[in-house]
C-alpha positions in Angstrom: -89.1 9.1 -118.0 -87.7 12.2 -116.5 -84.2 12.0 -115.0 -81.9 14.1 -113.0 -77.9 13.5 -113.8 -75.4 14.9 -111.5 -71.9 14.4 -113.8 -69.1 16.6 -113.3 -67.5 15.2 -116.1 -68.5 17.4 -119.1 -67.8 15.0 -121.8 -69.0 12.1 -120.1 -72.0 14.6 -119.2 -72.7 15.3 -122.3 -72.2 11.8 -123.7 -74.9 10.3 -121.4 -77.5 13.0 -122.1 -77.2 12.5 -125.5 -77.2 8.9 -126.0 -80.0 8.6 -123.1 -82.3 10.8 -125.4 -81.7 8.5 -128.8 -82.8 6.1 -126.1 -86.1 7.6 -126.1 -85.3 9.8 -122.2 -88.0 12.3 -123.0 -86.3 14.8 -120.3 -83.2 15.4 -118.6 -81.8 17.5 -115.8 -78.0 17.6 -116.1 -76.3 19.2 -113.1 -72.4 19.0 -112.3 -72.2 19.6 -108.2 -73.8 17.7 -105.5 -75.6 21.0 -103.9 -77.4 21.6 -107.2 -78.3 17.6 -107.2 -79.7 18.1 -103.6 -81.9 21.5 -105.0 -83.1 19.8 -107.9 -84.4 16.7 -106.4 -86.1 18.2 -104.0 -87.8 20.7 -105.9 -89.4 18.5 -108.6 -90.2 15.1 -109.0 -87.6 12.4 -111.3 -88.2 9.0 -111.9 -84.5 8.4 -111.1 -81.9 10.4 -109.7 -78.2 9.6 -111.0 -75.6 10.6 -108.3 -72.1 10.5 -109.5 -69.6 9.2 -106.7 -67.7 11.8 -107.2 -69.1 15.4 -107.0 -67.6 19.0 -106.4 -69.6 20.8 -103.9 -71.1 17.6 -102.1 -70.1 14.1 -103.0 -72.8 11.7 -104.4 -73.0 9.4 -101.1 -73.5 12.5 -99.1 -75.9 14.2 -100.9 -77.9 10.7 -101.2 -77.9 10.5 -97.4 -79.0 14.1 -97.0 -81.6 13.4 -99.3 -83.0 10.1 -97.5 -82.4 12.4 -94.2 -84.8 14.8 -96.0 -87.6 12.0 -96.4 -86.9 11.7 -100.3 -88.7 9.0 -101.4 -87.9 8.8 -105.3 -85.4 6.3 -106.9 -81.5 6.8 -106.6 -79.1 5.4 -108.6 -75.2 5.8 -108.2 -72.6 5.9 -110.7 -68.8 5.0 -109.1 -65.5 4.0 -110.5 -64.7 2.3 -107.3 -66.0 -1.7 -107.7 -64.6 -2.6 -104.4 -67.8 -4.4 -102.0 -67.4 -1.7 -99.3 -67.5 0.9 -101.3 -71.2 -0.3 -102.9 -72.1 -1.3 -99.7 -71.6 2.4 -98.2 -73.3 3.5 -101.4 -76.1 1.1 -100.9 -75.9 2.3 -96.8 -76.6 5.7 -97.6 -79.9 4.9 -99.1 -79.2 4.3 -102.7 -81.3 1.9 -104.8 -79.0 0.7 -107.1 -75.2 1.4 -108.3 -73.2 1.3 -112.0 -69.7 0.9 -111.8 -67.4 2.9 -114.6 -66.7 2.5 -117.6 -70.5 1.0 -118.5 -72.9 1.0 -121.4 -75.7 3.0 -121.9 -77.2 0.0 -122.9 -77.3 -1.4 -118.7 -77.8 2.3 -117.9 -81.1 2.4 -119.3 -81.9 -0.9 -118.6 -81.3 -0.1 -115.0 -83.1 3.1 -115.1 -86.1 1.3 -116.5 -86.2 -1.0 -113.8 -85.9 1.4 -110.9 -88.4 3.6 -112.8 -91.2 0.9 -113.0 -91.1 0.6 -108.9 -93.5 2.6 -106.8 -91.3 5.9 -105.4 -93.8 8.2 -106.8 -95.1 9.8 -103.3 -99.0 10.2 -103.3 -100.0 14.1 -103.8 -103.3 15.4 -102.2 -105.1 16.3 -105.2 -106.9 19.0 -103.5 -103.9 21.9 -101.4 -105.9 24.2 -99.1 -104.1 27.6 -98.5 -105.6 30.9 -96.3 -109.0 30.7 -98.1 -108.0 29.5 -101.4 -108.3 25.8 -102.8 -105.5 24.6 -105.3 -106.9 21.6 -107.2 -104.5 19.5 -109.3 -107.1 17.5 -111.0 -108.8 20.1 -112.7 -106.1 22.4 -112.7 -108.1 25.2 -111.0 -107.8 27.7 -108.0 -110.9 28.9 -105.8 -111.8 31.4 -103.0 -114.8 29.8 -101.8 -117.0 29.8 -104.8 -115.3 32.2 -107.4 -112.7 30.2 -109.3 -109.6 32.2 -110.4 -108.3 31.8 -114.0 -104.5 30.9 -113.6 -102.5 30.5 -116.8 -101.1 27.5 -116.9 -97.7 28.7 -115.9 -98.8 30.7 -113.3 -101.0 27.8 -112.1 -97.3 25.6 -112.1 -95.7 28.5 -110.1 -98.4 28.4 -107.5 -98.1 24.8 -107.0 -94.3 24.2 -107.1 -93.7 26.8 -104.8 -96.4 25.1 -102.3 -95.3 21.5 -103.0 -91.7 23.2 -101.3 -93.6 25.1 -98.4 -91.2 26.5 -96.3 -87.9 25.9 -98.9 -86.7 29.1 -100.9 -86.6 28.0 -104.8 -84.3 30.3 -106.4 -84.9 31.6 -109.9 -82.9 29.1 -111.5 -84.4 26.1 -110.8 -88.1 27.7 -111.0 -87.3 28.9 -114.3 -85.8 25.1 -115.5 -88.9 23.4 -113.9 -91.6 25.5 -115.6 -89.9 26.9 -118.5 -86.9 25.3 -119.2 -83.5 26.5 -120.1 -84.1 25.9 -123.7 -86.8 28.5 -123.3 -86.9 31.5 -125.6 -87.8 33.7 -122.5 -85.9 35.7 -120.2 -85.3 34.4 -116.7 -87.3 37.6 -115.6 -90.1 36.3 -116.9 -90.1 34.3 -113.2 -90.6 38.0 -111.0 -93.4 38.9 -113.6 -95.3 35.6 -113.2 -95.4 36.2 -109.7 -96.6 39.8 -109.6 -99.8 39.1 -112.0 -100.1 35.4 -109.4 -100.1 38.0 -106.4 -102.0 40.1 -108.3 -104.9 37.6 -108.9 -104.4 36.2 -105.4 -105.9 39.8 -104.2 -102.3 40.2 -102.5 -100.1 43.0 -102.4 -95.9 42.6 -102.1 -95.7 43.1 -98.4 -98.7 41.3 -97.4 -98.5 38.0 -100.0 -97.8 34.3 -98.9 -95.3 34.4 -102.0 -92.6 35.8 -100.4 -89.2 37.1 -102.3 -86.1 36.3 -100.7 -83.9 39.2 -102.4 -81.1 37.9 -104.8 -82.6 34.1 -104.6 -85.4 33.5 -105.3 -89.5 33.2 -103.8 -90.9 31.1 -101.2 -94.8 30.2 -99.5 -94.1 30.0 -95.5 -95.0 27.3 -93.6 
């Protein structure tokens, strides 16, 4: 199960990302403002988003509305000290799938997790992403120009298809580096800009000319 957690409490963070991974939670995005929420969950799939009520930077039932605006499919779940019925229905309104009212146990949150987890938000990916002249398979993992197949690492390979899953969207360093890497990564951030010049490199692409565009100080991009 893969989960993104938007806490801005850091010891109730903390507490829920720990006990959720004795729990078994094999991986676990932990963010603490409603912006990064909104970035992570659209640059990667979760089997259940956790909005907390209350967020800096974008409160949960805003960012779940934005989200829903956006045509995000995947399961939301809201965590709120307020137990009043408007306030879950205005939860509920904004397109959540379920809420948790504070203080709980982690006990009904993974129970509730588990359940929104087995329903079908999982949107269907063409297994097959044609690009200029190029063919991105997911199956098999491969990458061909017409007939010659191009040897991608498998973290190039990642790269190539995250940045095209978010056509259009600039993905800034950060969050490519968390999705492919991870933060618990021995590497250095700048791996990212390297991985992209050998992609370019192999895509037969120079800087100026390459659909992988860098937006300077952010991040890359693949135009619509």
């Amino acid at each position: 199960m893969k989960i993104l957690l938007a806490e801005d409490d850091l010891y109730l963070g903390e507490l829920i990302v720990h006990l959720l991974k004795k729990k078994g939670v094999d991986k676990i995005d932990w963010v603490q403002e409603g912006e990064d929420a909104y970035e992570y969950a659209l640059a990667s799939f979760y089997d259940v988003v956790v909005l907390d009520w209350m967020l800096p930077n974008g409160d949960g039932v805003e960012i779940c509305k934005r989200l829903r605006k956006k045509g995000y499919s995947g399961a939301i779940l809201m965590l709120t000290a307020k137990d009043a019925v408007q306030d879950r229905v205005e939860g509920l309104e904004a397109g959540a799938d379920d809420y948790l009212v504070k203080p709980f146990e982690i006990d009904e949150l993974m129970a509730r997790l588990k359940a929104l987890s087995r329903r079908t938000f999982v949107p269907i990916q063409e297994e097959t992403v044609h690009f200029k002249d190029f063919v991105l398979n997911r199956t098999s993992h491969t990458l061909h120009r017409g007939d010659e197949e191009i040897f991608l690492t498998p973290r190039e390979f990642q790269l190539l298809d995250l940045l095209l899953q978010n056509k259009g969207r600039v993905l800034s360093r950060e969050i490519l580096f968390d999705r492919i890497w991870g933060y618990d990564s021995d590497v250095s951030i700048k791996t990212i800009d390297a991985t992209v010049k050998l992609l370019r490199k192999k895509l037969g692409e120079d800087h100026e000319q390459s659909i992988i565009k860098t937006v300077r100080g952010v991040g890359y991009k693949i135009e619509d």
